[in-house]
TIRO-2110 file (N, C-alpha, C; in Angstrom, 1 decimal):
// TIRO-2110
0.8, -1.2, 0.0, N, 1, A
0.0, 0.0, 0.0, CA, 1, A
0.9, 1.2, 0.0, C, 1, A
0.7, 2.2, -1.1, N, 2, A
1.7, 3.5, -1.1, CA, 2, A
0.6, 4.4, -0.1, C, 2, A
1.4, 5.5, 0.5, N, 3, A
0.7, 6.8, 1.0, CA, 3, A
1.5, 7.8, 1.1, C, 3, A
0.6, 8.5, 0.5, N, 4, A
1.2, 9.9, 0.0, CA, 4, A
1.3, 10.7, 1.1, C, 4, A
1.8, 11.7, 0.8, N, 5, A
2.3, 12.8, 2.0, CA, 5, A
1.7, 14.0, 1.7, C, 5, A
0.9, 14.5, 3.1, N, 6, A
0.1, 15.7, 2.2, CA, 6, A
0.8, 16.5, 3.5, C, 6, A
1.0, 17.7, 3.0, N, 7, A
0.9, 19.0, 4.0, CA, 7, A
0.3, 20.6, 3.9, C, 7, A
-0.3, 20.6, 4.8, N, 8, A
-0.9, 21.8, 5.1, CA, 8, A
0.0, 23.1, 5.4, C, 8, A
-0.2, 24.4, 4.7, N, 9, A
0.8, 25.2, 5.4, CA, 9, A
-0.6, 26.7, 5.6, C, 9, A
-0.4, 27.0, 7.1, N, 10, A
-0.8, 28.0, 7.6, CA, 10, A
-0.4, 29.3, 7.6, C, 10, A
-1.4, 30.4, 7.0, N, 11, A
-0.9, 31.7, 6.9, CA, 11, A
-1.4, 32.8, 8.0, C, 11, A
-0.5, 32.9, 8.7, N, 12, A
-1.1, 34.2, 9.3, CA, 12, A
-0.6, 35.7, 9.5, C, 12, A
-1.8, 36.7, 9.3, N, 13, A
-1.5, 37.9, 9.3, CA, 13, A
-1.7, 38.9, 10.5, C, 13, A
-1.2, 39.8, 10.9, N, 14, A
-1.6, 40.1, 11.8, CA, 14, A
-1.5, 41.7, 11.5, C, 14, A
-2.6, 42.7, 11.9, N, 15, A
-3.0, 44.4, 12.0, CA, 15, A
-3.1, 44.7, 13.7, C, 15, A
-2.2, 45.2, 13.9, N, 16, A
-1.7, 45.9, 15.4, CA, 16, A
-2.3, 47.4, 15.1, C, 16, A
-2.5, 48.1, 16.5, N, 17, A
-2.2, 49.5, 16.9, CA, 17, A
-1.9, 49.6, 18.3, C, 17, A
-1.8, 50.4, 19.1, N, 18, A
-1.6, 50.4, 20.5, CA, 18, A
-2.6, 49.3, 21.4, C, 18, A
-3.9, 49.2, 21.2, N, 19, A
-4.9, 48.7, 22.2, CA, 19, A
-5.4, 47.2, 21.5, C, 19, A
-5.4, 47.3, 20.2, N, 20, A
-6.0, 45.9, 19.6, CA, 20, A
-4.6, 45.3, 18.6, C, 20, A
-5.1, 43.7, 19.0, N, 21, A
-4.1, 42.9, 17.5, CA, 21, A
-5.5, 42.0, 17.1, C, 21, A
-5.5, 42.0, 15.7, N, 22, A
-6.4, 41.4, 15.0, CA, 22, A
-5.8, 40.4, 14.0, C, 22, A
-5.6, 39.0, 14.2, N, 23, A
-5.7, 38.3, 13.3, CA, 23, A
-5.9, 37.4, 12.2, C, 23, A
-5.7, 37.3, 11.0, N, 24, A
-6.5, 35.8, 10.2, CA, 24, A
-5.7, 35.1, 9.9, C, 24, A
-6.3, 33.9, 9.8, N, 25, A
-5.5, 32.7, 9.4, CA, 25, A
-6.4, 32.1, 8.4, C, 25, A
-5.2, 31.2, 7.4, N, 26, A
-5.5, 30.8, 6.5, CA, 26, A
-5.2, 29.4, 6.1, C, 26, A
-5.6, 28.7, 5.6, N, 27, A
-4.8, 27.3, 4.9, CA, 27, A
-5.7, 27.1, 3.5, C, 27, A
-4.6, 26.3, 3.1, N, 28, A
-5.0, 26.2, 1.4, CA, 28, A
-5.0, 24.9, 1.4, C, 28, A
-6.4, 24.1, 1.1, N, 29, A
-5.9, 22.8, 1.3, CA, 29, A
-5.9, 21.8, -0.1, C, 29, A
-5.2, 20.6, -0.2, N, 30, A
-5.1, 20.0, -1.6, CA, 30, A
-6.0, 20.0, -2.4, C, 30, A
-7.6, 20.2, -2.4, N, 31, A
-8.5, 20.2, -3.0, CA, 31, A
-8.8, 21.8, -3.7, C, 31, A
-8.0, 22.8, -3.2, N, 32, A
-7.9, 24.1, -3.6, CA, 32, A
-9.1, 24.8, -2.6, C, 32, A
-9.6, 24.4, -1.8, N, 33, A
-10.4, 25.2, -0.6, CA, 33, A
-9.1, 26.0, 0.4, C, 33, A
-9.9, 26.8, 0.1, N, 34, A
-9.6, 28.1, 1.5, CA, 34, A
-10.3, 28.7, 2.7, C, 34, A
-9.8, 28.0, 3.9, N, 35, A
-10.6, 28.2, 4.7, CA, 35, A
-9.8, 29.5, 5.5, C, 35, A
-10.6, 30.6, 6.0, N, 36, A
-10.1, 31.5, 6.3, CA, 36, A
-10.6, 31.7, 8.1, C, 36, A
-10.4, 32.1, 9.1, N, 37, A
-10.7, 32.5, 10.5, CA, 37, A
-10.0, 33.8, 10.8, C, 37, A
-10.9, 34.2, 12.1, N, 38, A
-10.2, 35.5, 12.4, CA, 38, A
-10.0, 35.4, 14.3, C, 38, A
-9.5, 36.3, 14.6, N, 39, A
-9.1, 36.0, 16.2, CA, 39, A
-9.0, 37.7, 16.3, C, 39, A
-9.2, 38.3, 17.5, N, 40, A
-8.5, 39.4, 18.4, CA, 40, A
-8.3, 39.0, 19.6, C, 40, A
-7.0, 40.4, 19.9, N, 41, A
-7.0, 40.6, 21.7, CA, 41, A
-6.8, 42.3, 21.4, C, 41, A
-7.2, 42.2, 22.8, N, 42, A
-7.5, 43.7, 23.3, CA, 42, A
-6.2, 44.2, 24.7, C, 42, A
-5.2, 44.8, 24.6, N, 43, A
-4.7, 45.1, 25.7, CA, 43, A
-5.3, 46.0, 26.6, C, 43, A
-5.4, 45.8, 27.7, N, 44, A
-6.1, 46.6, 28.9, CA, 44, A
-5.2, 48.2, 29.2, C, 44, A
-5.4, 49.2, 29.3, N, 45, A
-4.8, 50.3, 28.8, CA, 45, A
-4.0, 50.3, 30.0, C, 45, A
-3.9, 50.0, 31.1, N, 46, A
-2.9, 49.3, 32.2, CA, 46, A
-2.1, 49.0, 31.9, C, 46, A
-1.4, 47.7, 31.3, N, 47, A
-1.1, 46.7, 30.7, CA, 47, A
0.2, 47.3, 30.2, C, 47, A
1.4, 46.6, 30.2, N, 48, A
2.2, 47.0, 29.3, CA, 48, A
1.8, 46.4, 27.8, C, 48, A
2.8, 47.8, 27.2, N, 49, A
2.5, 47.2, 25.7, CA, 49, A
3.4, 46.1, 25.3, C, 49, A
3.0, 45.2, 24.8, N, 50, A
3.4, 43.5, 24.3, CA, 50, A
3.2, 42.9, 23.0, C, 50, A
3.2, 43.5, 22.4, N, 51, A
2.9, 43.3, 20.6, CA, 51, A
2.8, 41.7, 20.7, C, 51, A
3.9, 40.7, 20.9, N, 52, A
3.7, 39.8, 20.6, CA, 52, A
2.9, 38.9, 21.2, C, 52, A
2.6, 39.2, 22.6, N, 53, A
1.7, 38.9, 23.4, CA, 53, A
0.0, 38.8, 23.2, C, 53, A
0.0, 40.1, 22.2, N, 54, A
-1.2, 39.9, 21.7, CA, 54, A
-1.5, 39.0, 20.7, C, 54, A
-0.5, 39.1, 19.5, N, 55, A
-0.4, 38.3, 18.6, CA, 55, A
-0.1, 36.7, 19.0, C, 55, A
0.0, 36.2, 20.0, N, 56, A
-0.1, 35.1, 20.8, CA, 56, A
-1.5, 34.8, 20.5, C, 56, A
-2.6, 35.9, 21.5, N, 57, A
-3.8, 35.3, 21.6, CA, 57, A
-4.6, 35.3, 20.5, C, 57, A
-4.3, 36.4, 19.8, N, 58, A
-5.0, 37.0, 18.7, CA, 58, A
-4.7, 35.6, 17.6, C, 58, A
-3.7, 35.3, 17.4, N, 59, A
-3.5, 34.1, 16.6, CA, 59, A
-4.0, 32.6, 17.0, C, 59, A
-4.0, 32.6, 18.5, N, 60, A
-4.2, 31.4, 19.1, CA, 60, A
-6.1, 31.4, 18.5, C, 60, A
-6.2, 32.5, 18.8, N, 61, A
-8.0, 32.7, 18.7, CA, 61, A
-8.0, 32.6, 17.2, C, 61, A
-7.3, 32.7, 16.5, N, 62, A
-7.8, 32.7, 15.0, CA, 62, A
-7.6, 31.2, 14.6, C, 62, A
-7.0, 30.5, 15.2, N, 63, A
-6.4, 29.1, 15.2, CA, 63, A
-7.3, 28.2, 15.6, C, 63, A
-8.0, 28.7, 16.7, N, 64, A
-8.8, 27.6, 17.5, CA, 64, A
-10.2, 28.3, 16.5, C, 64, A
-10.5, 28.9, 16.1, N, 65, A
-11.6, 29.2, 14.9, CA, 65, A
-11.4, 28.2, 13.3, C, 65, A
-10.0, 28.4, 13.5, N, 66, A
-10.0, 27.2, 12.1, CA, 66, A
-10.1, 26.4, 11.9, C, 66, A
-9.7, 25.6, 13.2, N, 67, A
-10.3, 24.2, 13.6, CA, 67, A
-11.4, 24.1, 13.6, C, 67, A
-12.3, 24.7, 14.2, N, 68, A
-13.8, 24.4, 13.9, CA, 68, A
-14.4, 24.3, 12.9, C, 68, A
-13.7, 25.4, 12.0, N, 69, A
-14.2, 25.3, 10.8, CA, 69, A
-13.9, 24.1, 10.0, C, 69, A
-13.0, 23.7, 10.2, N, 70, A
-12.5, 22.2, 9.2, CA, 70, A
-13.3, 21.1, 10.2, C, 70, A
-13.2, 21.4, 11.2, N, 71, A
-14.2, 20.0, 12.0, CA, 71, A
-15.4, 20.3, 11.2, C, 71, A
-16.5, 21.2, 11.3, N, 72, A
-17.4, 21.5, 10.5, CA, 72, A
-17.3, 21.0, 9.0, C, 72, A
-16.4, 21.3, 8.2, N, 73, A
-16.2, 21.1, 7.0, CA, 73, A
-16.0, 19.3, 6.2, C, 73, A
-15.2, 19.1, 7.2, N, 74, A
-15.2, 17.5, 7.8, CA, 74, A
-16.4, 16.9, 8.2, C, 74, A
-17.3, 17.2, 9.4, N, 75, A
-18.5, 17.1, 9.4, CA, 75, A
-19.4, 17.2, 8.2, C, 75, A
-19.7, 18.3, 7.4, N, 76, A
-21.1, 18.2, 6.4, CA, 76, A
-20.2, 17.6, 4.8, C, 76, A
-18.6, 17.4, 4.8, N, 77, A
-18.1, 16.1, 3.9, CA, 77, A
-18.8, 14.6, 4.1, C, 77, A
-18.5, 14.5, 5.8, N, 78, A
-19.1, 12.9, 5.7, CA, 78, A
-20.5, 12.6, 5.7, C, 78, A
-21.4, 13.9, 6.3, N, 79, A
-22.9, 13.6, 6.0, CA, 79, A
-23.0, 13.7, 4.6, C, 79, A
-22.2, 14.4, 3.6, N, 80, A
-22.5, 14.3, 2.3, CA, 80, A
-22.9, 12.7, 1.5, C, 80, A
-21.5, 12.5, 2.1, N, 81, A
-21.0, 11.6, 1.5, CA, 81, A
-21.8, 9.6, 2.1, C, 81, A
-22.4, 10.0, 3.4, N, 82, A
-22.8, 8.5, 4.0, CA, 82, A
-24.1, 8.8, 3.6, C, 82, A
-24.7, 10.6, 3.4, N, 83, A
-26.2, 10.6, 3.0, CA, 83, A
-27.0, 10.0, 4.4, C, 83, A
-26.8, 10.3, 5.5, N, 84, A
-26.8, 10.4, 6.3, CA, 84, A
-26.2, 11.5, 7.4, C, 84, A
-27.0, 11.8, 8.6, N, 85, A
-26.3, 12.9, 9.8, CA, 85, A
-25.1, 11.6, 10.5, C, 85, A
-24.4, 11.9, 10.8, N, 86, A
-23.0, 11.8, 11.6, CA, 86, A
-23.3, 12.2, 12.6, C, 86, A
-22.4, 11.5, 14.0, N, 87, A
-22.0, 12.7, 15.0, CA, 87, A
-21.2, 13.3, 15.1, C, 87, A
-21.3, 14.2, 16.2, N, 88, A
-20.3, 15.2, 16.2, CA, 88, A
-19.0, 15.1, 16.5, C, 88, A
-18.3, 15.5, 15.8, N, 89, A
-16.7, 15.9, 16.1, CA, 89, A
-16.1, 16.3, 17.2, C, 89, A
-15.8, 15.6, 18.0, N, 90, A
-15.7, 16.5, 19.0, CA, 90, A
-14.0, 16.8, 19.2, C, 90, A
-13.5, 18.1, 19.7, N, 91, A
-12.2, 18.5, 19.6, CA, 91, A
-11.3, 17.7, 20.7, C, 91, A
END
């Protein structure tokens, strides 16, 4: 039995100013679908400033969006495909 090697590669961008980092992420996958998510964080005006700190969560949060969206996408693939409801995916 051969198996092929597939890989996924993740894009992310990030839009900063002093108080918000805003996120998206992207992947392109072998079939040519593009699934896109977004994420923010907010620094507390307290707070020191941490650029990457933000872009931590702001990315973590756009990350953990992406996943659902491909569990999802994975989900209404296999009801397509059994022509029947599945259960859920769970993370």
């Amino acid at each position: 039995m051969t198996h092929t090697a597939v890989g996924w590669h993740v894009e992310m961008e990030f839009q900063e100013d002093d108080q918000h980092t805003r996120a998206v992420a992207l992947v392109r996958l072998p079939d040519g679908t593009e699934v896109r998510a977004h994420g923010q964080a907010s620094r507390h005006r307290i707070d020191e400033n941490q650029p990457r700190v933000g872009e931590e969560i702001a990315g973590a949060r756009a990350l953990n969006e992406l996943a659902m969206r491909l569990l999802s996408k994975a989900h209404e693939e296999i009801d397509a495909a059994s022509g029947r409801t599945s259960h859920p995916i769970n993370v």
